[in-house]
C-alpha positions in Angstrom: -63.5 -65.4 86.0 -60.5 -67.2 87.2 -61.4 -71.0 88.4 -60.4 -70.6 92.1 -63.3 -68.1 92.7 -66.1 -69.7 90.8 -66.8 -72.4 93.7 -67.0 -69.7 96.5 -69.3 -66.9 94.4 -71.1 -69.8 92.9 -72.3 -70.9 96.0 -73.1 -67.7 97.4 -75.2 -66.8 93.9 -76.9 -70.6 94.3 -78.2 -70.0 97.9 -79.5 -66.1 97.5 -82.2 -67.8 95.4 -83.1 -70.6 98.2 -86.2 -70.4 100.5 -83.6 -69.0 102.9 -84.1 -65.7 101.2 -87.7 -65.9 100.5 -87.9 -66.2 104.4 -86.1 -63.1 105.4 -86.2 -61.0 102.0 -84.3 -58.1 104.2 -81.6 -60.1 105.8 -78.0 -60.1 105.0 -76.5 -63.4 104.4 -74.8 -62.5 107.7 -77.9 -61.7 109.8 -79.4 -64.6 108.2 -77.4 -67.5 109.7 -75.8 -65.5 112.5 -77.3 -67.6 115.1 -75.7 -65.8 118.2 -76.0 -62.2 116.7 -72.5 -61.2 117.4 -72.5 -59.9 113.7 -70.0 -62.5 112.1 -70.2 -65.7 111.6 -68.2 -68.5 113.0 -67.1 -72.2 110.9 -69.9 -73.7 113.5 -73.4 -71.2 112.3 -72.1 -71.9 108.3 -74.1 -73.6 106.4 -72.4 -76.8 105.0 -71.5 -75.4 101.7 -70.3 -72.6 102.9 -67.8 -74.4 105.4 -66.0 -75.8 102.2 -64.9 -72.3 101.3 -64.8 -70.7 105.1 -60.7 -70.2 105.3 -60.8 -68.5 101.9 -63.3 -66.4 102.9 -61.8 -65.3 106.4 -58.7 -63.1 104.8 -57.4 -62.1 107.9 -57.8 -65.5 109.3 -59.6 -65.0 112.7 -61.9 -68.0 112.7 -65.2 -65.6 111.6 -66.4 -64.2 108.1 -67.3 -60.6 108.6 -69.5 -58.5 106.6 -66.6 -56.7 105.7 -65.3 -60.6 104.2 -68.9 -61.4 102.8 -69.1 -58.6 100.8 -65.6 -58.7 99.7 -65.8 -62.5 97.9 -69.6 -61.1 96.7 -68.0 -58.6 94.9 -66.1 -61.2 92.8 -62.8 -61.9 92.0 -61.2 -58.1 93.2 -62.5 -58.5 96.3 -60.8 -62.1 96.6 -57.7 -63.4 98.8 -55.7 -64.2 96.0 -52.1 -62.7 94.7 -52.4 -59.1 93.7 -51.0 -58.0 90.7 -47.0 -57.5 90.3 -46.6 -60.2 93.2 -45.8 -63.7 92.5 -47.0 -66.6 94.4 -45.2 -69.9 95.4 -47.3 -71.9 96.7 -47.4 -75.1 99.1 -43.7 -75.2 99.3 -42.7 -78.0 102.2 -40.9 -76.4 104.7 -41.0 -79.7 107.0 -40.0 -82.1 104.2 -43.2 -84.6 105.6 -45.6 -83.9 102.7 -48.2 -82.8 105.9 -50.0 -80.4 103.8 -50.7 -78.3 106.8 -46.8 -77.9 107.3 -46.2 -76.1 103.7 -45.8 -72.7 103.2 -46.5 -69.5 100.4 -44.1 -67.4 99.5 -45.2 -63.6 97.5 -42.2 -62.1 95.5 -42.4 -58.8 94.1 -42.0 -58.6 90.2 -40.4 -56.1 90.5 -38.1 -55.2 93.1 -36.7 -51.8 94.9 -33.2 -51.7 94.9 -30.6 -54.9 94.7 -30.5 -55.8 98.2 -32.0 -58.9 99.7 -35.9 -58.0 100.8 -36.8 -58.0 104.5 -39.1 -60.7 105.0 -43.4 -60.7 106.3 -44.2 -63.6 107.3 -48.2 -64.3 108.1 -49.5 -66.9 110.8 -53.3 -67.1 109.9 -55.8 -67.6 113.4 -58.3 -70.2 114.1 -58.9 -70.8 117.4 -55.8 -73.2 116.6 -58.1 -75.5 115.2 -59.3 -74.0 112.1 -58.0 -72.1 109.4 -55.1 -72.0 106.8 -52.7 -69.7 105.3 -54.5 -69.0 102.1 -55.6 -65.9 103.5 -52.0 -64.4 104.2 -51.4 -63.0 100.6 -54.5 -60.7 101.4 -52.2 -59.5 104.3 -48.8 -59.0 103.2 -49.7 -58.1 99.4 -49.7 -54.9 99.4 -46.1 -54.5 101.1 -44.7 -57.4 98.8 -46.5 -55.2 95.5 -44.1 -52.3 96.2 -41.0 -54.0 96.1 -39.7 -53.3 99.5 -40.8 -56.2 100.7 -41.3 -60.3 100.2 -44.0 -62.1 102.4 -44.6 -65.4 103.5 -47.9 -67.1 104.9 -47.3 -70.3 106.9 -49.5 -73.3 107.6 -49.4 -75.4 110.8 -51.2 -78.5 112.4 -54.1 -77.7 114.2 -54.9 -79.1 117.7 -57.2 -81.6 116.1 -54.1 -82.9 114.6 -51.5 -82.0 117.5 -51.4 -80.3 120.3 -48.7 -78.2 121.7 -45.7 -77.7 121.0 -46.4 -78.4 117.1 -47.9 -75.3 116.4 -44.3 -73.5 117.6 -42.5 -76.1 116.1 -43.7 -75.8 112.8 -43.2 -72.2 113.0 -39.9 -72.4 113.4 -39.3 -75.0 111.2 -40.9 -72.5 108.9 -38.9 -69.9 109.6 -35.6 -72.2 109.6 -36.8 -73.1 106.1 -37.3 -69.5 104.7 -33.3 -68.5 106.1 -32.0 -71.5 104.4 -33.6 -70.4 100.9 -33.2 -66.7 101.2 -30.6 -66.9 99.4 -32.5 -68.6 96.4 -34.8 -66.0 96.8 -33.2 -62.9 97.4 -34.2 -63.0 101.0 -32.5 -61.1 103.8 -32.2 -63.9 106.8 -31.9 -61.0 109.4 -34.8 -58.9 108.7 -37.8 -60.9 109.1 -41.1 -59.6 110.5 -43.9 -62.1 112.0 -47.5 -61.1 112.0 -50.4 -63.1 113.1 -53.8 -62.4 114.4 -55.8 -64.3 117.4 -54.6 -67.9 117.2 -51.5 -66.6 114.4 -50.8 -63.5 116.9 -50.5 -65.9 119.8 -47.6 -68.0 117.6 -46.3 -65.2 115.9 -45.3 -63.5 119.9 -43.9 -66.7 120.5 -41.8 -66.9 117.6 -40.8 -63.4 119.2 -40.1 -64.6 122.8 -38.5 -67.8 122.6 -35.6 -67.7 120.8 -32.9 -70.7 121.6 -35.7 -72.2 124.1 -35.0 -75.9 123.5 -38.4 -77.4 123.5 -39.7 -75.2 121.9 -37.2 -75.4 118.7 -38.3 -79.0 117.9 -36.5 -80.9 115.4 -38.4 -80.6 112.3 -37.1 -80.0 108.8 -33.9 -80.7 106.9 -32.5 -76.8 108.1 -31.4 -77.2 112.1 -28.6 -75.5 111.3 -30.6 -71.9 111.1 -31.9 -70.4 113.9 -35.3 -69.2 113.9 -35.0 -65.7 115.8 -37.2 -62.9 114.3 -36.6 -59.0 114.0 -39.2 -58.2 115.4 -43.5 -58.9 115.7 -46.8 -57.5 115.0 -49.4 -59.7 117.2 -52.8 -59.0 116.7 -55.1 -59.7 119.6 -53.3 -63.1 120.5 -53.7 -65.0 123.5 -50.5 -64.2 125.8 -51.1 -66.1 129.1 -53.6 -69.2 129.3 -53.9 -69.4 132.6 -55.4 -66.2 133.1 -57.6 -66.0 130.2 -61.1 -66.9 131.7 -60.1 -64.0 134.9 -62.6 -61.6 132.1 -65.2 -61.2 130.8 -65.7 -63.3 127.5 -68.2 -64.9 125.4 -66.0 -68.4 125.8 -65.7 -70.0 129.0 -61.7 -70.3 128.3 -61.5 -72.7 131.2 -64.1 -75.3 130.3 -62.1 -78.6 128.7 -63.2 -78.6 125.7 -62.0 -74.9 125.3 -60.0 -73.8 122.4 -56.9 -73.4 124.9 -57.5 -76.8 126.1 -57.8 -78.4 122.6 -54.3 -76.6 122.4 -52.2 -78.1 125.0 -54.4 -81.3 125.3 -56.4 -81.3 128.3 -58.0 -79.2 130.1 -55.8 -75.8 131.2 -56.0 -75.4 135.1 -55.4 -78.8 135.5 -52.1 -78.6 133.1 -51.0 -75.7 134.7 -46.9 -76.6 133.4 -48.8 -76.9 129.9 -50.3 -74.2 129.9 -47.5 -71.9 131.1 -45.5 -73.2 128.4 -48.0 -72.0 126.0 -47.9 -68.9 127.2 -45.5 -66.3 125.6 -45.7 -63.8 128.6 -43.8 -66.6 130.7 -41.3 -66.7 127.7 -40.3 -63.1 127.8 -36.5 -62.5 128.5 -33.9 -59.5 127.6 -33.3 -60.8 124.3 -36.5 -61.0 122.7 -37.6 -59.4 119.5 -39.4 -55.5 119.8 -43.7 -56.0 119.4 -46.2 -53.9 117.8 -49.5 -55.1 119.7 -52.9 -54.5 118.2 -55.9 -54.8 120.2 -59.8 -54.0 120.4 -60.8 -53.2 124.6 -64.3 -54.6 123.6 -62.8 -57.8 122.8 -65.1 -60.3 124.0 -63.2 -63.9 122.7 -59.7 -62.8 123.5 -59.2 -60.4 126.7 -58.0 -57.1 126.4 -56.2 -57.4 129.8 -53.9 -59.8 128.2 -52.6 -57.7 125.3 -51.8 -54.8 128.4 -50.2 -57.1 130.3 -48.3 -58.7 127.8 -47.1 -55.6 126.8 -46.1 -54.8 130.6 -44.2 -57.7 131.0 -42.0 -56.9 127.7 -41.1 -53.3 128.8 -40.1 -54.7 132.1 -36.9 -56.3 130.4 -36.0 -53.2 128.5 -37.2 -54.7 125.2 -39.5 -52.4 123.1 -43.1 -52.6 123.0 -46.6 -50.4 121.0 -49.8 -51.1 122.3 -52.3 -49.7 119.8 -55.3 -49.8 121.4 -58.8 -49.6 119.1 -61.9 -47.8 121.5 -64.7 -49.7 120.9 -62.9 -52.6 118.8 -63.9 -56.1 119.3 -62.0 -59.1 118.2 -60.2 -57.9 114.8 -64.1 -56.5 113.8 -63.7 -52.8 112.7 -60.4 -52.0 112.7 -59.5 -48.7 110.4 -56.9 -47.6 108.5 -55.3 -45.8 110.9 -54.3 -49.0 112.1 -53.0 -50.4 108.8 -51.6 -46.8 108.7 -49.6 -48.1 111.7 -48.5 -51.2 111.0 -47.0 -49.9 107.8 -44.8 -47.1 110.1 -44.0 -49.9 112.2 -42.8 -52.0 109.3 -40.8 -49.5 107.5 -39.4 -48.6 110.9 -37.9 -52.3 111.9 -37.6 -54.2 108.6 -36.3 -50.5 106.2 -34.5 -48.8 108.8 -36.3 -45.4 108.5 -36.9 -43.3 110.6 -40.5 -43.3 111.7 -42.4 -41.8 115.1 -44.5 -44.4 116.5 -45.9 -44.8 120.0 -48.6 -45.8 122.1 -51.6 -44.8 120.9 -55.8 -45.5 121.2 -57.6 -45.2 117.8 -61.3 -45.0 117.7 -62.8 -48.2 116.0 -63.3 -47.9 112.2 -60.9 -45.0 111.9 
């Protein structure tokens, strides 16, 4: 067993033989600690071991461990995050040049490769409520694509609001994204054809990666590579947040409003009392002619981030003559339950902008877990 997995299945072997299990002998490890019963488990109902190993355990990197996740690391090693076979991993590479660990990258190569051109580019942006999470989980994302050869990927760290509020979070991407242009060449990278995907918190940063090209506060000044730009081809944004202010107008389980929400946490006080802030965080106030084409992904049972906002988001894109999918999962709540048909999707989508071939893809509603 490979020593990276032995802490997280250890711990999970350790505490099925606890009185915890002796008190609720028919109780998944989920039901058992799920304190709210929304069947997931948050950082906050963990138990304190657990916490240790949460962001390796929450692949896609929502801020929850699913049953789908659970079972997954139970399994063992197969069922971990960890580089799949035929990709190569470089890790922690420091993109900002400030040692921050949080402001380091990954980077998944193909062993081998299709064809001699440079690779289009995946980059990950993990979620977290901004204030939680890493990009340990992005290999589980983009390793697949990078496995064929047709692709590399990328999984990027960033400060979290406990750390900084906005506009780190943007500025790190770019920096980020500045960092992977300068080294493309090193890498056999091509600079032009880079996709950003990112779910919740991650979707929110990857749309504004894809809305806010050449917007000078927004570019920061971080890194040794201010010569590159950091424009993107195009964006895959997973239930993410697109306009602050209007958040809390839905129904939710989080009263997005309250100061100590995570939107607050973000831009540092509370959001209808930063109004400016708050727009600024906001990437449906960014949109503009120029922007990169999105491929939006969202559940209309969403209870932590609004539906609405995704529809709008996606309203507000069209309206410049910029393209924009809205893949809407029936029934789907936040990232829980989505099918293959909607990795089915993303995979058109991908050979579509990043290969250049010539795939149908539209507007659709999937039924959840299809």
């Amino acid at each position: 067993m490979p020593p990276r997995h032995f802490p997280v299945i250890a711990f999970f072997l350790a505490f099925s033989l606890t009185g915890a299990t002796a008190q609720q002998p028919g109780a998944s490890r989920i039901e058992r600690w799920d304190r709210n019963g929304d069947g997931k488990l948050s950082r906050e109902e963990s138990p304190e071991p657990l916490r240790k190993n949460f962001d390796r355990i929450d692949k896609d990197g929502d801020g929850f461990i699913s049953k789908e996740e659970d079972a997954a690391i139970a399994q063992g090693p197969g069922g971990g995050p960890g580089p799949r076979e035929g990709v190569k991993k470089l890790a922690d590479l420091d993109y900002a040049g400030t040692g921050n660990p949080r402001q380091t990258l990954d980077l998944y190569l193909p062993e081998k490769r299709v064809g001699s051109e440079p690779l289009p580019l995946i980059v990950f942006i993990h979620g977290g409520a901004w204030q939680s999470g890493d990009k340990n989980g992005g290999g589980a994302k983009v390793g697949a694509y990078v496995a064929s050869g047709k692709y590399a990927g990328a999984s990027i760290g960033y400060r979290l609001s406990g750390e900084a509020q906005w506009p780190s979070q943007i500025h790190d991407g770019k920096a980020a994204i500045r960092w992977l242009k300068a080294h493309a060449g090193e890498y056999g990278l091509d600079p032009n054809r880079i996709a950003v995907w990112g779910s919740s918190a991650g979707g929110h940063l990857a749309a504004m990666l894809g809305v806010s090209d050449g917007v000078e506060e927004l570019e920061g000044k971080i890194g040794r590579h201010l010569d590159q730009n950091a424009k993107v081809h195009c964006v895959i944004d997973f239930f993410g947040p697109a306009e602050l202010l209007t958040m809390g107008d839905h129904d939710s389980t989080i009263d997005h409003n309250a100061p100590d929400s995570a939107e607050s946490k973000l831009i540092g006080g509370p959001i209808l009392e930063n109004t400016n802030k708050a727009k600024s965080a906001s990437p449906i106030e960014r949109v503009t002619a120029d922007d990169a084409p999105h491929l939006i992904v969202h559940g209309d049972k969403d209870m932590i981030v609004p539906y609405p906002q995704s529809v709008d988001y996606k309203k507000r894109i069209e309206s410049t003559g910029v393209p924009a999918i809205l893949v809407t999962v029936a029934g789907g709540e936040h990232g829980k339950d989505f099918g293959p048909t909607v990795e089915k999707v993303v995979a058109i989508y991908l050979e579509k902008m990043l290969l250049g071939e010539e795939r149908e893809i539209a507007d659709k509603t999937i039924p959840v877990g299809e």
